[in-house]
mmCIF file of the N, C-alpha and C atoms, coordinates in Angstrom:
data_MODEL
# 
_entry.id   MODEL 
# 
loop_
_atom_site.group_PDB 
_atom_site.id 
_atom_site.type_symbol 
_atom_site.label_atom_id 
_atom_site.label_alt_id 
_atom_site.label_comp_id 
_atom_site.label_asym_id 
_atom_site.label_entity_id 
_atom_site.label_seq_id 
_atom_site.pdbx_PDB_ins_code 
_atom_site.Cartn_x 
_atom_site.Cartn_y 
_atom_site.Cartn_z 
_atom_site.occupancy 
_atom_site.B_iso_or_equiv 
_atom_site.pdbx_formal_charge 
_atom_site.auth_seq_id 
_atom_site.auth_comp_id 
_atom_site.auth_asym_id 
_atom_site.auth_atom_id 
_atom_site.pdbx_PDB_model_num 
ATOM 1   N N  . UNK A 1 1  ? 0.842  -1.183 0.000  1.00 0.00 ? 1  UNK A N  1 
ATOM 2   C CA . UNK A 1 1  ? 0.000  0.000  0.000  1.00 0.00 ? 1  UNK A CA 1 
ATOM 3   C C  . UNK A 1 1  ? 0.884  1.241  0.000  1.00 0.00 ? 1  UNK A C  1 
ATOM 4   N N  . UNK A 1 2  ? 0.676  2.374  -0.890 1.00 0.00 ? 2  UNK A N  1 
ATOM 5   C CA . UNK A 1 2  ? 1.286  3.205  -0.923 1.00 0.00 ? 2  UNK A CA 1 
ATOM 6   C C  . UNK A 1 2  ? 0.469  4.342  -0.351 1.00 0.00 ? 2  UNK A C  1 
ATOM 7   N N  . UNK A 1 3  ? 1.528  4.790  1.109  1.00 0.00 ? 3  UNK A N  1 
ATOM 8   C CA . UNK A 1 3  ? 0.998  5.373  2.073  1.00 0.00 ? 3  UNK A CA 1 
ATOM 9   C C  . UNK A 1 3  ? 1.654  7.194  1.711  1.00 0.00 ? 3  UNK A C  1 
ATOM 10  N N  . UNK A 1 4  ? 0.826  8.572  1.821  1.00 0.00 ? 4  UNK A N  1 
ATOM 11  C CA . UNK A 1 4  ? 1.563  9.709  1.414  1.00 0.00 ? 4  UNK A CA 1 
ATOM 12  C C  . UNK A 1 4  ? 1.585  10.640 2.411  1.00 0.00 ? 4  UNK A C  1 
ATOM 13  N N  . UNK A 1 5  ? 2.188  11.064 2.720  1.00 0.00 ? 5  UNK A N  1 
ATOM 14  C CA . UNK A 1 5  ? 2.620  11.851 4.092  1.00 0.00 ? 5  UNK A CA 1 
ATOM 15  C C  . UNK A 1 5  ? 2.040  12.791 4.172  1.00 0.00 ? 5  UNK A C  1 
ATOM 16  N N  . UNK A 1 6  ? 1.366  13.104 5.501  1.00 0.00 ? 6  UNK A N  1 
ATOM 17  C CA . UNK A 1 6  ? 0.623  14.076 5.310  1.00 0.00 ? 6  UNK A CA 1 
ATOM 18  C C  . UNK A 1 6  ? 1.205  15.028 6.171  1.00 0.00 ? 6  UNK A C  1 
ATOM 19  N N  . UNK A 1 7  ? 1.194  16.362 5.712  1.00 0.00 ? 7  UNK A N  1 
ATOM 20  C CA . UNK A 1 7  ? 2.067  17.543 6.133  1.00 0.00 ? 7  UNK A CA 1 
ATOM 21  C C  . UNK A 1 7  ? 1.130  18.901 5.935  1.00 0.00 ? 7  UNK A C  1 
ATOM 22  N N  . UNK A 1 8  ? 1.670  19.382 7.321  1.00 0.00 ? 8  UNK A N  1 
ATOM 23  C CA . UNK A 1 8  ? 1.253  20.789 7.530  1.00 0.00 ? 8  UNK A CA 1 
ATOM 24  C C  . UNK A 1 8  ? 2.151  21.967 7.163  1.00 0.00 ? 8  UNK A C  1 
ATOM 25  N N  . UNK A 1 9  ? 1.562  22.933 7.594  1.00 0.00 ? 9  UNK A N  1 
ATOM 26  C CA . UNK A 1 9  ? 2.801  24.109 7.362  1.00 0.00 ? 9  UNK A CA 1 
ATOM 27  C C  . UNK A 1 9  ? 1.957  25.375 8.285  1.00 0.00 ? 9  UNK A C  1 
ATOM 28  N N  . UNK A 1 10 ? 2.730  26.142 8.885  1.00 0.00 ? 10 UNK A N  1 
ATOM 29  C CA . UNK A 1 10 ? 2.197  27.139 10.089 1.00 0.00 ? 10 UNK A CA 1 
ATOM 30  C C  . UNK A 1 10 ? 2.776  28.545 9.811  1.00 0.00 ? 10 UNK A C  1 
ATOM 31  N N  . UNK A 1 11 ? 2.293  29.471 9.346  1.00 0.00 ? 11 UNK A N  1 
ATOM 32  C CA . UNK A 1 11 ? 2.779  30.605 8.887  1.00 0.00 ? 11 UNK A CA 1 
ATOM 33  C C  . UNK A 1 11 ? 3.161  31.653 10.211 1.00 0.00 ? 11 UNK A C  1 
ATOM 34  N N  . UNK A 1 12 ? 4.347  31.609 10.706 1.00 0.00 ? 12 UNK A N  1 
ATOM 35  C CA . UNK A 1 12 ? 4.073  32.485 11.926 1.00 0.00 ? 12 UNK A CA 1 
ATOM 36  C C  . UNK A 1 12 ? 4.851  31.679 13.140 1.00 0.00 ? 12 UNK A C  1 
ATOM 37  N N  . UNK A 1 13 ? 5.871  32.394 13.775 1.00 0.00 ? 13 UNK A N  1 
ATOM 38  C CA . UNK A 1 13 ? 6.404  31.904 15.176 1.00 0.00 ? 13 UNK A CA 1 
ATOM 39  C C  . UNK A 1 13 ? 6.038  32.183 16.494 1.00 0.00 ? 13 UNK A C  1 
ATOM 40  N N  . UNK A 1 14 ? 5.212  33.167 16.387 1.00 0.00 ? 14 UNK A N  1 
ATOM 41  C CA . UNK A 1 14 ? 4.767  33.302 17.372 1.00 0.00 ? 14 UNK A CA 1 
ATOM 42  C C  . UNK A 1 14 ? 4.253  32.591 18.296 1.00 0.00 ? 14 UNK A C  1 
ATOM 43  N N  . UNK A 1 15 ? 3.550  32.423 19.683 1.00 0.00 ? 15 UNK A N  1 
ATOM 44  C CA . UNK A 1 15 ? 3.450  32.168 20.541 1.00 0.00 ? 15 UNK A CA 1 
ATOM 45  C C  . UNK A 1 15 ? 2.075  30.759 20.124 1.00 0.00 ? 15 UNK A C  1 
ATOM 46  N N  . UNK A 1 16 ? 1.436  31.847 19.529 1.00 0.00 ? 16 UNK A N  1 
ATOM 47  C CA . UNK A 1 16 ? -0.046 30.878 18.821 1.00 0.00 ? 16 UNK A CA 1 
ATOM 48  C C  . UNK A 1 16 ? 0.467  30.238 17.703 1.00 0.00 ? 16 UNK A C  1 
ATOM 49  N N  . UNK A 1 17 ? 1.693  30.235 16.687 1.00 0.00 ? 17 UNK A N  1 
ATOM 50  C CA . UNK A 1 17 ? 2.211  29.419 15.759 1.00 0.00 ? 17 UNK A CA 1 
ATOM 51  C C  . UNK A 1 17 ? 2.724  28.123 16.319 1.00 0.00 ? 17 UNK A C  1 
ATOM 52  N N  . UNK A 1 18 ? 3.770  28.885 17.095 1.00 0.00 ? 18 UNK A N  1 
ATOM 53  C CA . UNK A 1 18 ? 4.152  27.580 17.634 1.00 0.00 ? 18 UNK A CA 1 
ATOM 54  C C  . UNK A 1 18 ? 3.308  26.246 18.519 1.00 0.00 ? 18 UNK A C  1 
ATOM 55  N N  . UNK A 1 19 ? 2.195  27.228 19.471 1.00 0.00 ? 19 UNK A N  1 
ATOM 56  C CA . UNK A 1 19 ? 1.181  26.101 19.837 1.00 0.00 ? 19 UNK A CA 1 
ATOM 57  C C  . UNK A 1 19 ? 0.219  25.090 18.643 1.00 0.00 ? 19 UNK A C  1 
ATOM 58  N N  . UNK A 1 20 ? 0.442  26.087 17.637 1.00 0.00 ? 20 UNK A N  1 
ATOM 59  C CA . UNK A 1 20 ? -0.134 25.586 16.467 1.00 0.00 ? 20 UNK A CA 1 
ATOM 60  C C  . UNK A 1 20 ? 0.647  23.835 16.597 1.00 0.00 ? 20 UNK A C  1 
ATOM 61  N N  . UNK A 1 21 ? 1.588  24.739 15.704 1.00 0.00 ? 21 UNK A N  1 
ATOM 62  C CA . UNK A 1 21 ? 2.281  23.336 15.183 1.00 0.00 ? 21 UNK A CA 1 
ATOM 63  C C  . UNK A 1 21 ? 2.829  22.159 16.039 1.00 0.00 ? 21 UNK A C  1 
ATOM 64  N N  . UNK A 1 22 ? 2.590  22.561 17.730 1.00 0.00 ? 22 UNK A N  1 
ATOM 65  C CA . UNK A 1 22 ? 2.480  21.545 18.322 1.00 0.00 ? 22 UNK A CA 1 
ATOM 66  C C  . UNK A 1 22 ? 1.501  20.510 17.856 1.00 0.00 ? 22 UNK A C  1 
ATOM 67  N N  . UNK A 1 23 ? 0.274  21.193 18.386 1.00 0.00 ? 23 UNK A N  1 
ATOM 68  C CA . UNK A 1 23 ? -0.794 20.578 18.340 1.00 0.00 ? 23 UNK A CA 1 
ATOM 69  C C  . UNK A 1 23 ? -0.865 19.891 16.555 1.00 0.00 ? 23 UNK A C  1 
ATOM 70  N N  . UNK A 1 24 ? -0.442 20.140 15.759 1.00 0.00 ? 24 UNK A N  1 
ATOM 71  C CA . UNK A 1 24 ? -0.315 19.492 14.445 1.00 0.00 ? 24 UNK A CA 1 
ATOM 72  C C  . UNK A 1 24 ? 0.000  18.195 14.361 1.00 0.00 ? 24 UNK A C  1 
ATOM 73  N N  . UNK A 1 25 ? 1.195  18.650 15.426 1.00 0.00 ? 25 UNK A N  1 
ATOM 74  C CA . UNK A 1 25 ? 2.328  17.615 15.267 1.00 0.00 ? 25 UNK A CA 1 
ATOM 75  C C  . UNK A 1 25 ? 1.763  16.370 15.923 1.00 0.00 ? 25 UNK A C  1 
ATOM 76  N N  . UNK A 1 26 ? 0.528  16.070 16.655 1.00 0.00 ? 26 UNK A N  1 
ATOM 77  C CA . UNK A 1 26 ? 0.326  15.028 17.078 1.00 0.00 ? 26 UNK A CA 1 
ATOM 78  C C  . UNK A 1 26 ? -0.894 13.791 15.815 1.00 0.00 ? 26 UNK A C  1 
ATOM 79  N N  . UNK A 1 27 ? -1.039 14.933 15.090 1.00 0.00 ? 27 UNK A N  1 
ATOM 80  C CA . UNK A 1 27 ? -1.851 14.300 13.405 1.00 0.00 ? 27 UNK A CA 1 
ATOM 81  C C  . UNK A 1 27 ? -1.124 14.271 12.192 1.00 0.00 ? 27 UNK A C  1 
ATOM 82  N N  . UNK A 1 28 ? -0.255 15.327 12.000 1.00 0.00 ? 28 UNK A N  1 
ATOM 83  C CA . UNK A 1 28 ? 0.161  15.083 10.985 1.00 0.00 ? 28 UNK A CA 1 
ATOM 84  C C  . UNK A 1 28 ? 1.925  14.338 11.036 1.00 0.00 ? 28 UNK A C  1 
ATOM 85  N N  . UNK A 1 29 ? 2.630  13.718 9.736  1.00 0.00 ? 29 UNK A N  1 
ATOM 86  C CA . UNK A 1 29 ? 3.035  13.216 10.034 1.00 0.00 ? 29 UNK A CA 1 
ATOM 87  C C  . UNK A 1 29 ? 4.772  14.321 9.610  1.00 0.00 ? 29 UNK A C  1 
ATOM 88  N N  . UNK A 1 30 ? 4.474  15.648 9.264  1.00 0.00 ? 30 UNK A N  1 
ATOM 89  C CA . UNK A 1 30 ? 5.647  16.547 9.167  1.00 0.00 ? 30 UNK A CA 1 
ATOM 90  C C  . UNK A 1 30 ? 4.813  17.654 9.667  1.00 0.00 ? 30 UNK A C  1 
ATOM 91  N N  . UNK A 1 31 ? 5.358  18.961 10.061 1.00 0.00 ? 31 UNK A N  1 
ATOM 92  C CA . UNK A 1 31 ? 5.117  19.880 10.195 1.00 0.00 ? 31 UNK A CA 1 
ATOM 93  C C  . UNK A 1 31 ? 5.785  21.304 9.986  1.00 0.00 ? 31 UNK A C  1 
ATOM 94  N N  . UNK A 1 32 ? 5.711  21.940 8.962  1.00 0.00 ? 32 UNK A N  1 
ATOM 95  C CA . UNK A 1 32 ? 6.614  22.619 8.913  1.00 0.00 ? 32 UNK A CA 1 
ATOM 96  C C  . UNK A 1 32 ? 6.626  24.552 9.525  1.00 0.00 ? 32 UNK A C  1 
ATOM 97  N N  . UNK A 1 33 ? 7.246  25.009 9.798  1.00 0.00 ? 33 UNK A N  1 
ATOM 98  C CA . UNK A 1 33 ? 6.546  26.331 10.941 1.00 0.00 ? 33 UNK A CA 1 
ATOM 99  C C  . UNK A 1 33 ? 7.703  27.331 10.086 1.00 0.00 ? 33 UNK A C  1 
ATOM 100 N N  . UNK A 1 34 ? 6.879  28.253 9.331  1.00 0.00 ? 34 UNK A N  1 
ATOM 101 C CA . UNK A 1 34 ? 7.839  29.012 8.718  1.00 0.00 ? 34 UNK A CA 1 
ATOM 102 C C  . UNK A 1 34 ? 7.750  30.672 9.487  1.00 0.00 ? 34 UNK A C  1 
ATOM 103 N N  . UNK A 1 35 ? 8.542  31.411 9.382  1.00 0.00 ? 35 UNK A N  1 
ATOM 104 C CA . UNK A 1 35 ? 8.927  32.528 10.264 1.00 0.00 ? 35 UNK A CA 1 
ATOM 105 C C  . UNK A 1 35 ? 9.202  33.934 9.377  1.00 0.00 ? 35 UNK A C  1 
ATOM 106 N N  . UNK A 1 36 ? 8.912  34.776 8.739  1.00 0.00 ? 36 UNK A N  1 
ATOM 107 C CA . UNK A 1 36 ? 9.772  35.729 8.373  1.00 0.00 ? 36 UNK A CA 1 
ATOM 108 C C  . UNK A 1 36 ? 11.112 36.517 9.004  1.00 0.00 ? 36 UNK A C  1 
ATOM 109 N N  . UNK A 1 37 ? 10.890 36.160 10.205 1.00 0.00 ? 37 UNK A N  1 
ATOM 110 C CA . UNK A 1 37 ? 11.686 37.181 10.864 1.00 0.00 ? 37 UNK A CA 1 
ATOM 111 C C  . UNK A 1 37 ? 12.810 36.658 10.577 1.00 0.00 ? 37 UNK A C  1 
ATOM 112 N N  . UNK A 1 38 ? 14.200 36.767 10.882 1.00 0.00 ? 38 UNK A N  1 
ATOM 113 C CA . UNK A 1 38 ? 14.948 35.243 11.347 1.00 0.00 ? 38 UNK A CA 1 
ATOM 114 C C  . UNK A 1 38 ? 15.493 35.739 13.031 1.00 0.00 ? 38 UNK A C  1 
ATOM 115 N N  . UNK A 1 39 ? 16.352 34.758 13.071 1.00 0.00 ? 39 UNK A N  1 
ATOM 116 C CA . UNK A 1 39 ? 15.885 34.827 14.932 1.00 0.00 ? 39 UNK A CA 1 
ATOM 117 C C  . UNK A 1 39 ? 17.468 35.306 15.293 1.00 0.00 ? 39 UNK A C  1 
ATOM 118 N N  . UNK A 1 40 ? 17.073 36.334 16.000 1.00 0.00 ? 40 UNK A N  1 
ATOM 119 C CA . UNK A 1 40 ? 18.375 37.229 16.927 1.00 0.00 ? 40 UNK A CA 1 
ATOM 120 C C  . UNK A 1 40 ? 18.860 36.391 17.978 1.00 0.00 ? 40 UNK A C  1 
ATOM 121 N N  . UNK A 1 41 ? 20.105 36.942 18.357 1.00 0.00 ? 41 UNK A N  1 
ATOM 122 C CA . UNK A 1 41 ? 21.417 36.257 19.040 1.00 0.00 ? 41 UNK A CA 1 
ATOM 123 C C  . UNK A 1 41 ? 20.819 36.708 20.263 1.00 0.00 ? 41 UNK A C  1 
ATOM 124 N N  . UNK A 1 42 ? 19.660 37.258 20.848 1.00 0.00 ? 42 UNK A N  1 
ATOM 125 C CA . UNK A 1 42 ? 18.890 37.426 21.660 1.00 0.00 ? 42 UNK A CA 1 
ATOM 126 C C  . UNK A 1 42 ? 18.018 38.316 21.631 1.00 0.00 ? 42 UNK A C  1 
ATOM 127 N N  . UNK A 1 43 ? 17.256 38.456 23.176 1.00 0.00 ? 43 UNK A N  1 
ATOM 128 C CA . UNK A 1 43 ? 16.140 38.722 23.016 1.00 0.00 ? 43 UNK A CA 1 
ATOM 129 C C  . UNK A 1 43 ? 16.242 40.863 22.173 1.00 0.00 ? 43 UNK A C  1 
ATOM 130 N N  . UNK A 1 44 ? 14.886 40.460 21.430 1.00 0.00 ? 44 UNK A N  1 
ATOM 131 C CA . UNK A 1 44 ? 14.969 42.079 20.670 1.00 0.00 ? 44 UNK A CA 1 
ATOM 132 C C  . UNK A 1 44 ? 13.607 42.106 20.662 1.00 0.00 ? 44 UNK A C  1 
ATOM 133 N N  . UNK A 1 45 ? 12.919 43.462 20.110 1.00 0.00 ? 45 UNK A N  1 
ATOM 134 C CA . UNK A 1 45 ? 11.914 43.392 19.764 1.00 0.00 ? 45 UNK A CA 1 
ATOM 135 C C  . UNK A 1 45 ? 11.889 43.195 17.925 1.00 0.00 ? 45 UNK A C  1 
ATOM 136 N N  . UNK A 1 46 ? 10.562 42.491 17.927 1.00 0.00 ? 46 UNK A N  1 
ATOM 137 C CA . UNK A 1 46 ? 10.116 42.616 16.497 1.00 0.00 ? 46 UNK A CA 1 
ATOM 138 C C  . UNK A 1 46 ? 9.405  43.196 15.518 1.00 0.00 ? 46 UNK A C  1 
ATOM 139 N N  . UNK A 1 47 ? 9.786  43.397 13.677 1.00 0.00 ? 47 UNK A N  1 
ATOM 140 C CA . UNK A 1 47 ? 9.077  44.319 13.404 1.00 0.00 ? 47 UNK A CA 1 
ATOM 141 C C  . UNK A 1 47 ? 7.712  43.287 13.248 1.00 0.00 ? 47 UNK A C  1 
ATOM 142 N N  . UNK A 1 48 ? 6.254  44.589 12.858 1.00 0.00 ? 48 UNK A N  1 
ATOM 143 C CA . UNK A 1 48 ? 5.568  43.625 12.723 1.00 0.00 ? 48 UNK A CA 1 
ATOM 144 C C  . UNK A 1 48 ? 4.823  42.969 13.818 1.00 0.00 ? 48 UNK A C  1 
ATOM 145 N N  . UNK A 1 49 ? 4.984  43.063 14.774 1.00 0.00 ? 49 UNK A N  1 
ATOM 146 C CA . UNK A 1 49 ? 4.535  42.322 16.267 1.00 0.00 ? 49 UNK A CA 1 
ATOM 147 C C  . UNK A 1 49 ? 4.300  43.644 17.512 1.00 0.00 ? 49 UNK A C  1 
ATOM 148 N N  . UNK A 1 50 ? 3.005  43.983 17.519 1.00 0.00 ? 50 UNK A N  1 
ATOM 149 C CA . UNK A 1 50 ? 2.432  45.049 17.932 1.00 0.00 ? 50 UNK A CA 1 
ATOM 150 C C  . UNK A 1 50 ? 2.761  44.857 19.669 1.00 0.00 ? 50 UNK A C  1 
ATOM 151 N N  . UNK A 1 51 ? 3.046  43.886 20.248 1.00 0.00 ? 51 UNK A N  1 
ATOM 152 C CA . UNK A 1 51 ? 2.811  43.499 21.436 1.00 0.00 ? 51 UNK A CA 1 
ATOM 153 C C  . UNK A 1 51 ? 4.233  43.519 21.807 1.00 0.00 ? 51 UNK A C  1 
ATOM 154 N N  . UNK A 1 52 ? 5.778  43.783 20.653 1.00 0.00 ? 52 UNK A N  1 
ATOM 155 C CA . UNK A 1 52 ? 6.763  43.881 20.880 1.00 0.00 ? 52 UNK A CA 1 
ATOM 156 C C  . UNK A 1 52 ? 7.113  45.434 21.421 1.00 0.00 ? 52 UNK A C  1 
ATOM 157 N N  . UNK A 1 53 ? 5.933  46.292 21.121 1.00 0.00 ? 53 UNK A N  1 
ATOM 158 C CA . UNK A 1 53 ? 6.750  48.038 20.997 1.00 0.00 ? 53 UNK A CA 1 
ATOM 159 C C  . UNK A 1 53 ? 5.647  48.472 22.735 1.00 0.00 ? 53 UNK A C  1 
ATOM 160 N N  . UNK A 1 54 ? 5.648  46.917 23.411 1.00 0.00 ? 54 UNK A N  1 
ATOM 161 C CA . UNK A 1 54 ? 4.539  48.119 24.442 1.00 0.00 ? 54 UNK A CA 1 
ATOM 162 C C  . UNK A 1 54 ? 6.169  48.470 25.796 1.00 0.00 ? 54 UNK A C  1 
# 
């Protein structure tokens, strides 16, 4: 039987992305969590992320 993988994809790292693609990860059998930002050598704020400038 030819079995085809079934895969997600999660637009977004945030806090609710990442719970996302937890919760994916227990149905599907890849998950992929893509980010625009890319990720700083620590903590910064982000553009784009309204809850970063309070």
């Amino acid at each position: 039987m030819n079995r085809q993988t079934k895969r997600a994809i999660v637009l977004g790292g945030s806090v609710a992305g990442l719970w996302t693609a937890r919760v994916l990860a227990d149905h599907f059998d890849e998950v992929l969590l893509l980010e625009r930002d890319s990720l700083p050598d620590g903590p910064e704020e982000r553009s784009g992320v309204p809850q970063s400038r309070q």
